[in-house]
C-alpha positions in Angstrom: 151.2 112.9 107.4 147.5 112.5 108.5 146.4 115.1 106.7 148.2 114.0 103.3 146.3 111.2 103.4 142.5 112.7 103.6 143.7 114.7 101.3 144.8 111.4 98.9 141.3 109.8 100.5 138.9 112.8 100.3 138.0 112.9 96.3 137.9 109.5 95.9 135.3 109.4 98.5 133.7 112.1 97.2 133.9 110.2 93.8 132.0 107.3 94.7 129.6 109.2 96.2 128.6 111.1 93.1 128.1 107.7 91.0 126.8 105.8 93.9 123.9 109.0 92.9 123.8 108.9 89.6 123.1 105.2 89.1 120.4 105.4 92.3 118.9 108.3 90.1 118.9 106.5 86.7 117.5 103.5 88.3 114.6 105.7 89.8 113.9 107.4 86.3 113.8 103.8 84.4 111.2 102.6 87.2 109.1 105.5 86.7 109.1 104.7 82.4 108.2 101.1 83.4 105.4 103.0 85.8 104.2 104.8 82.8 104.4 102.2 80.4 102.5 99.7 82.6 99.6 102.3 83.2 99.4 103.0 79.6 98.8 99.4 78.7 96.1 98.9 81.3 94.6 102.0 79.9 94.5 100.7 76.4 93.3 97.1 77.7 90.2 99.1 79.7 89.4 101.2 76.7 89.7 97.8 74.4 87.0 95.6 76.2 83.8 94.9 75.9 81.0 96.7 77.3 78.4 95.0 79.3 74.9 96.6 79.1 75.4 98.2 82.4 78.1 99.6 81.2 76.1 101.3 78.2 73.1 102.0 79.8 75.9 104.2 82.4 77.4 105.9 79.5 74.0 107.1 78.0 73.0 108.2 81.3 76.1 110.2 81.8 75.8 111.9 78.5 72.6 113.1 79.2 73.8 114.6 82.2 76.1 116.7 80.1 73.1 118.6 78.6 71.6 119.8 82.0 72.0 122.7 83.5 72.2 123.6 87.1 69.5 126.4 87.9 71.4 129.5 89.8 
């Protein structure tokens, strides 16, 4: 009779198992959209402000360092 019953038992553990997965999943995947979201925000707001003349003096200095060449 014992075995009649893990039998009964078995696929409904088996069951909750598979959904108790799938919604741990899903919950994972919606976190990482928030994630991306969120950085791409931040990423507009940085772009967005206002540069302060250290800022532009940083960026011109950089872009001449583009032109250079490194003697081989």
């Amino acid at each position: 009779m014992g075995r009649y019953v893990i039998l009964l038992i078995a696929p409904l553990i088996i069951g909750v198992s598979i959904a108790v997965g799938v919604v741990i999943i899903d919950g994972l995947r919606q976190r990482l959209c928030r994630m991306d979201v969120h950085r791409a925000v931040l990423e507009i707001r940085r772009r967005d402000r206002a540069l302060s003349p250290a800022d532009l003096h940083a960026a011109k200095q950089s872009a001449d360092l583009t032109h250079r060449r490194i003697a081989s």
